[in-house]
C-alpha positions as CSV (number, residue, x, y, z in Angstrom):
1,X,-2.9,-19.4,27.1
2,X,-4.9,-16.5,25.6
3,X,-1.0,-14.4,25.7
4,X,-0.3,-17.0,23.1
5,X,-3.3,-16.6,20.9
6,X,-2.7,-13.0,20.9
7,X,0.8,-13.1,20.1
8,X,-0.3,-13.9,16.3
9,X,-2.8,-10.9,16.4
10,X,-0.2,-8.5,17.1
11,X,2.0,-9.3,14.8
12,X,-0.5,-9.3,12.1
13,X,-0.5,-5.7,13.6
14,X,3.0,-4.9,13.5
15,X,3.9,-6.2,9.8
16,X,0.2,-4.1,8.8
17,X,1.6,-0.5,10.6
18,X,5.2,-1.4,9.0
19,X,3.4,-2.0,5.6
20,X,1.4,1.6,6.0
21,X,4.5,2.9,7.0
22,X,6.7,2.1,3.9
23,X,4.0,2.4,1.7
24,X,3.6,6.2,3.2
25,X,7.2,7.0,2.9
26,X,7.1,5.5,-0.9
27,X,4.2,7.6,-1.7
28,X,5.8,10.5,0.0
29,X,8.9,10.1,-2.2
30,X,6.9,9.2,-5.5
31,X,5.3,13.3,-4.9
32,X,8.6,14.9,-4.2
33,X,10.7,13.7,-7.1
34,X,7.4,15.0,-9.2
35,X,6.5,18.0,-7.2
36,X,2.8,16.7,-6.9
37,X,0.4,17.6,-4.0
38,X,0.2,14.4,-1.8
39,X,-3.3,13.6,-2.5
40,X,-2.7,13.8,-6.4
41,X,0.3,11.5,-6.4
42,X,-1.7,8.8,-4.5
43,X,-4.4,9.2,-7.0
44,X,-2.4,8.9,-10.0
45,X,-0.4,5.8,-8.2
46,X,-4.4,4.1,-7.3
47,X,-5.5,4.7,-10.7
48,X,-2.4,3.2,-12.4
49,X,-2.8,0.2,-9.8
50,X,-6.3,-0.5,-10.9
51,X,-5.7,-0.3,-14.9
52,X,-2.7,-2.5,-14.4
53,X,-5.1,-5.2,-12.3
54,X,-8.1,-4.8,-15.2
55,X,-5.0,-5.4,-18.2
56,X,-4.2,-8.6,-16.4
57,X,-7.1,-10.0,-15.9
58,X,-8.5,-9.1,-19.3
59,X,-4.9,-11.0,-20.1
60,X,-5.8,-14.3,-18.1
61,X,-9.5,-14.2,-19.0
């Protein structure tokens, strides 16, 4: 019985590495096509996340 109540633990795992993974490769791509150092594209993507968060919640507010 505790194989089965690990079962859902690991693939909570799986789809979380398969999440980092594509979201790696998209970053990866987002800095090539610009010629930007990795750590500057995933600044620039982070920051343009959180202003488009704060404009929709100043929207629903």
């Amino acid at each position: 019985m505790s194989e089965r109540r690990a079962l859902p633990h690991l693939d909570r795992v799986r789809v979380e590495v398969r999440l980092e993974s594509e979201l790696a490769e998209r970053l990866y791509d987002f800095a090539s096509e610009r010629r930007m150092r990795l750590s500057d594209a995933a600044a620039r993507v982070i920051e343009t996340g959180l202003n488009t968060i704060e404009s929709e919640g100043a929207r629903t507010e």
